[in-house]
N, CA, C and O atoms as a DFTB+ gen file, in Angstrom:
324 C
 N C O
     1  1       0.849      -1.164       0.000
     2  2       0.000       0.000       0.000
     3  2       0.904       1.239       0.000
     4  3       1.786       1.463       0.829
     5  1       0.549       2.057      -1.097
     6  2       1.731       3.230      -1.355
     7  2       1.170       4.229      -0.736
     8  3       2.176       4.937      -0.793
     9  1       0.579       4.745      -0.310
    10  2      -0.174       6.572       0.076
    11  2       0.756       7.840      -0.346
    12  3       1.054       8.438       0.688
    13  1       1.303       8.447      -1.456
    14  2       2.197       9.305      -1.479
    15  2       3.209       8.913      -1.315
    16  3       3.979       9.430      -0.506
    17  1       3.548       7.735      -2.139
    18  2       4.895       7.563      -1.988
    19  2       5.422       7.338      -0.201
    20  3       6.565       7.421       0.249
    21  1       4.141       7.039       0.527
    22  2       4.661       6.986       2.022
    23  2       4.615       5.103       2.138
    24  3       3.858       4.346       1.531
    25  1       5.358       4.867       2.815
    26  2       5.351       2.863       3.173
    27  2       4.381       2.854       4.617
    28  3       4.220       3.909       5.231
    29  1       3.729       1.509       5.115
    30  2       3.063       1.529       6.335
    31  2       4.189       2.100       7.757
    32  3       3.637       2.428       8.808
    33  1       5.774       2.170       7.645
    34  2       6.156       2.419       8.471
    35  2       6.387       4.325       9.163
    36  3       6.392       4.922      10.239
    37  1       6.568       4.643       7.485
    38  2       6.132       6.174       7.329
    39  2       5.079       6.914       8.319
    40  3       5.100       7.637       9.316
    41  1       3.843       6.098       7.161
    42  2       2.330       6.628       8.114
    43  2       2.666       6.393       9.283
    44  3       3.099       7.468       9.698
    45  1       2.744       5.549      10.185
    46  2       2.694       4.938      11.673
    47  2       3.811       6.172      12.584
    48  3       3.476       6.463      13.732
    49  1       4.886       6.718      12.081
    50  2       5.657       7.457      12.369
    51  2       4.911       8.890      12.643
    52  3       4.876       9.668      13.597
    53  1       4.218       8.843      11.076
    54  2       3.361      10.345      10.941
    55  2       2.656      10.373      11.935
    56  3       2.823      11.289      12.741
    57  1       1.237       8.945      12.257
    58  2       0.288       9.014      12.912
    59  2       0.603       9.030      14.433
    60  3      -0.175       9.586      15.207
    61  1       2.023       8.273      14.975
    62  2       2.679       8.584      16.420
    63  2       3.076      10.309      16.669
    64  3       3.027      10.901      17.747
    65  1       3.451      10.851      15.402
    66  2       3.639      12.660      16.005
    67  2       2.543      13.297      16.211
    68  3       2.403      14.074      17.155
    69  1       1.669      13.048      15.375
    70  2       0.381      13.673      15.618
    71  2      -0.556      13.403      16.771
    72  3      -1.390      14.202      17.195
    73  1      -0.311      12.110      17.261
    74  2      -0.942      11.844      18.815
    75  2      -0.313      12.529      19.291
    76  3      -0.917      13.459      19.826
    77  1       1.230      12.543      19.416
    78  2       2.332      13.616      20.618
    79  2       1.402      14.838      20.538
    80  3       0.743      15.288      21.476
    81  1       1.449      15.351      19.161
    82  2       1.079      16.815      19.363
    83  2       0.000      17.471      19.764
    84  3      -0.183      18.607      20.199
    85  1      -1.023      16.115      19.434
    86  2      -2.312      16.868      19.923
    87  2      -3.115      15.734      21.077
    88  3      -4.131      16.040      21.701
    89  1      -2.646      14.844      21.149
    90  2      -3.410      14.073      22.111
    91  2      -4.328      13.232      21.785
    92  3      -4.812      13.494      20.683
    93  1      -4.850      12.155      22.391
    94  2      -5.767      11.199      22.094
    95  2      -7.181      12.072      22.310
    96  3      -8.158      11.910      21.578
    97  1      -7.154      12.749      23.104
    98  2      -8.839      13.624      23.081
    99  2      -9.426      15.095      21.890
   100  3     -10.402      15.841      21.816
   101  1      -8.014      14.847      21.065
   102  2      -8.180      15.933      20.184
   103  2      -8.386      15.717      18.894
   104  3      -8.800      16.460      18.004
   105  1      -7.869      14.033      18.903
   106  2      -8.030      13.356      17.428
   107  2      -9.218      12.827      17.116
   108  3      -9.365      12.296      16.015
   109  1     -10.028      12.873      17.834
   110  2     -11.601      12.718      17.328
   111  2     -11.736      13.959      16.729
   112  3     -12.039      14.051      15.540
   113  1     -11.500      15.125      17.585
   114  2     -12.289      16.432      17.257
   115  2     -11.554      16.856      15.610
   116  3     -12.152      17.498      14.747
   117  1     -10.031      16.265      15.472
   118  2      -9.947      16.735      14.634
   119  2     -10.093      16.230      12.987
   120  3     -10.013      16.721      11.861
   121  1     -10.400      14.732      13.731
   122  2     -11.073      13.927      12.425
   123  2     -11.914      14.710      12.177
   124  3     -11.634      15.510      11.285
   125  1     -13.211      14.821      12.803
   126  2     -14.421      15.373      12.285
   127  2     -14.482      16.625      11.753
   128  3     -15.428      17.005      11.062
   129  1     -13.374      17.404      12.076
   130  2     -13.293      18.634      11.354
   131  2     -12.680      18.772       9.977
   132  3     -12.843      19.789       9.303
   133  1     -11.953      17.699       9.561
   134  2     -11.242      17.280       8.449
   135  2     -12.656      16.474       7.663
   136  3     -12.905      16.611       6.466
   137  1     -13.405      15.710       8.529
   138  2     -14.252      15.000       7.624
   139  2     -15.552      16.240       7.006
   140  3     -16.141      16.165       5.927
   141  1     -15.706      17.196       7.952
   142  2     -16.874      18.130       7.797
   143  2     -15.756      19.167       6.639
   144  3     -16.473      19.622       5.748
   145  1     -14.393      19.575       6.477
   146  2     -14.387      20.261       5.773
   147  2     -14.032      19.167       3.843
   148  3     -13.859      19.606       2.707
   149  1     -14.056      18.374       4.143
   150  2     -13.948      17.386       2.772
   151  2     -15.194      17.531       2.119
   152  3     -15.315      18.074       1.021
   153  1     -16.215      17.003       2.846
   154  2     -17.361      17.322       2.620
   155  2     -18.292      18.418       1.944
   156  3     -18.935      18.440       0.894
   157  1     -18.055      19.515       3.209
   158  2     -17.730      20.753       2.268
   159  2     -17.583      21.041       0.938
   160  3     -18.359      21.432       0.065
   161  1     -16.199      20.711       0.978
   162  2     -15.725      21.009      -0.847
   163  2     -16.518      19.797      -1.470
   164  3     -17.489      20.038      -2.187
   165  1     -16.266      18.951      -1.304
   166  2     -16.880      18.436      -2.419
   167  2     -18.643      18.686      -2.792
   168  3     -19.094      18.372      -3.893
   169  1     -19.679      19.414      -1.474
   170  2     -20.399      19.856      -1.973
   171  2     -20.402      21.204      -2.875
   172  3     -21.204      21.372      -3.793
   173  1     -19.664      21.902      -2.597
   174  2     -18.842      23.248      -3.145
   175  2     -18.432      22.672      -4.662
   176  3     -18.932      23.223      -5.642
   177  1     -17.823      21.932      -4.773
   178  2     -17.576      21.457      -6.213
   179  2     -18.694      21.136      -6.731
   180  3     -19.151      21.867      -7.610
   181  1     -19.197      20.315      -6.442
   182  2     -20.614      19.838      -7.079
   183  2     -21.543      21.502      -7.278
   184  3     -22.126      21.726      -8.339
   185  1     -21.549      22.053      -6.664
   186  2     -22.880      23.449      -7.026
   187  2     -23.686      23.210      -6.051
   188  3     -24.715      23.827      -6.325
   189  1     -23.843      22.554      -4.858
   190  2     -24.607      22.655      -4.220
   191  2     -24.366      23.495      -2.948
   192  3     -23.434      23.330      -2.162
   193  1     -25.318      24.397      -2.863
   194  2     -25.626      24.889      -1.629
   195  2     -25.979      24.771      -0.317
   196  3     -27.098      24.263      -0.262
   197  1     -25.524      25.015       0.793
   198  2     -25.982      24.448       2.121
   199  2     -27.405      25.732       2.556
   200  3     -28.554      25.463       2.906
   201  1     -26.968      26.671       2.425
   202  2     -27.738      27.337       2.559
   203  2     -28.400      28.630       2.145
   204  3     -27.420      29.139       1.600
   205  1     -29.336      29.501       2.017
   206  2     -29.868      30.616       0.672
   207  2     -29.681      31.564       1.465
   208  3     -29.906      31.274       2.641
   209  1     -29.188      33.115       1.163
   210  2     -29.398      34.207       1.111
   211  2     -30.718      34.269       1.694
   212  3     -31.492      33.772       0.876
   213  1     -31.483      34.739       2.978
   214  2     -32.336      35.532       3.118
   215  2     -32.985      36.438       2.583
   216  3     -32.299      37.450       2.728
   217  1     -34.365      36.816       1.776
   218  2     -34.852      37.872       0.875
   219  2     -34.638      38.839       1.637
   220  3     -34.060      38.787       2.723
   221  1     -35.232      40.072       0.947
   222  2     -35.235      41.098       2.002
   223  2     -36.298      41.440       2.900
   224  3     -36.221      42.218       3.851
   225  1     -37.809      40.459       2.316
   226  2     -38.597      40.910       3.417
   227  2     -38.161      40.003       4.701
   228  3     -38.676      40.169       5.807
   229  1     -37.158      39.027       4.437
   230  2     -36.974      38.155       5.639
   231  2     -35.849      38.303       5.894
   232  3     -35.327      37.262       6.293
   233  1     -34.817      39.650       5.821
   234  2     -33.619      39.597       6.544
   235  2     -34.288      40.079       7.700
   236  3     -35.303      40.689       8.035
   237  1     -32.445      39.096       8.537
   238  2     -32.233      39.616      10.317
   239  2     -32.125      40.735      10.391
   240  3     -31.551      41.090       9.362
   241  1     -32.407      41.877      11.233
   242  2     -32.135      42.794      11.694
   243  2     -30.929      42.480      13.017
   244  3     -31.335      41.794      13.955
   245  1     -29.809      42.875      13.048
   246  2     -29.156      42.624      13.974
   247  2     -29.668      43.389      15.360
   248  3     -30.200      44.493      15.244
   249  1     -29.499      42.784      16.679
   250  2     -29.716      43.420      17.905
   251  2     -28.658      44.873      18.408
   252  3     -27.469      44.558      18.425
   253  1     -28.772      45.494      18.573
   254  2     -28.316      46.913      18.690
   255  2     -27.443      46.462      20.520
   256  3     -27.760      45.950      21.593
   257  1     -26.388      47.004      19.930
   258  2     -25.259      47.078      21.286
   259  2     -25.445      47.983      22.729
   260  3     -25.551      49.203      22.855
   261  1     -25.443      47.066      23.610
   262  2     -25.486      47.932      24.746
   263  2     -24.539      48.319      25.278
   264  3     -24.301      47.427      26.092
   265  1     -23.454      49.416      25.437
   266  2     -22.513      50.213      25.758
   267  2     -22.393      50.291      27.511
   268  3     -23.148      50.973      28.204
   269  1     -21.674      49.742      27.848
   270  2     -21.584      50.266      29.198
   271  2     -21.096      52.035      29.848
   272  3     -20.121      52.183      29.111
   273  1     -21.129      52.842      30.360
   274  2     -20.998      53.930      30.749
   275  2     -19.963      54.043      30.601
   276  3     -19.333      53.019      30.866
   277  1     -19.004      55.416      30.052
   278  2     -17.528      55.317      29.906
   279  2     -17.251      55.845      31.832
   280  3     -18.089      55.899      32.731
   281  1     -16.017      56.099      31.863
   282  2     -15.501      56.454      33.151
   283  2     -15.939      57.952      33.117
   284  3     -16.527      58.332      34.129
   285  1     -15.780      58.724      32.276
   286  2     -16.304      60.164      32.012
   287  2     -17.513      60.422      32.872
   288  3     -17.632      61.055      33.922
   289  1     -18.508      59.656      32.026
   290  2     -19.653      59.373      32.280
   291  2     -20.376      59.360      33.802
   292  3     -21.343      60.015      34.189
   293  1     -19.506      58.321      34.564
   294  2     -19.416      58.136      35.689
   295  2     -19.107      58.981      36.835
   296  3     -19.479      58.964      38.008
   297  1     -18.360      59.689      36.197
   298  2     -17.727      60.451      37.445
   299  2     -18.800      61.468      37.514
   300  3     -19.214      61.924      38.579
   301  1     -19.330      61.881      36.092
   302  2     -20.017      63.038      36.419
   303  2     -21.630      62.985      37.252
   304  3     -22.318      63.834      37.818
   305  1     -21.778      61.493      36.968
   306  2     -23.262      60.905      37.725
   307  2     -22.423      60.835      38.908
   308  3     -23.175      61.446      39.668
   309  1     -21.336      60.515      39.679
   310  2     -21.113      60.584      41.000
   311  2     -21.176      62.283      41.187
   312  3     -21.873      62.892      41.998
   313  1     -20.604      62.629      40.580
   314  2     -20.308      64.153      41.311
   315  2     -21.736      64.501      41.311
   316  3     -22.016      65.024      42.390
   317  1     -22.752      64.418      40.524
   318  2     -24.113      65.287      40.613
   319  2     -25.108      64.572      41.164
   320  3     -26.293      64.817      40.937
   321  1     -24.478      63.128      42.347
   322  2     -25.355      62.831      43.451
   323  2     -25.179      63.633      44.817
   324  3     -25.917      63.395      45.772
């Protein structure tokens, strides 16, 4: 079995650094992120879409930011209690 010109002793070398580096609890997470971005492209290649543009009678309106008081602000509500 060739993979890139790599032999089974290659891979096994590759696949022992990559446990070092990231750990046995990270190589799930990072399969699945490798499997979700393959996926991806190849729906991306194909023309298919995951999901549509919102019209405009049905865009989000984003929620408006609440600012906390600067220090300015503050001092002058202390001083004019």
């Amino acid at each position: 079995m060739n993979f890139f010109g790599l032999g089974p002793a290659e891979l096994a070398i590759i696949l022992l650094i990559v446990l070092v580096l990231f750990g046995p609890k990270q190589i799930p997470k990072l399969s699945r992120m490798f499997g979700k971005a393959m996926k991806d492209l190849r729906e991306g290649m194909d023309g298919k879409e995951e999901k549509e543009e919102p019209s405009g009678d049905q865009a989000v309106i984003p929620a408006a930011k609440t600012e906390a008081p600067s220090e300015e602000a503050k001092k002058t509500e202390d001083s004019t209690v």
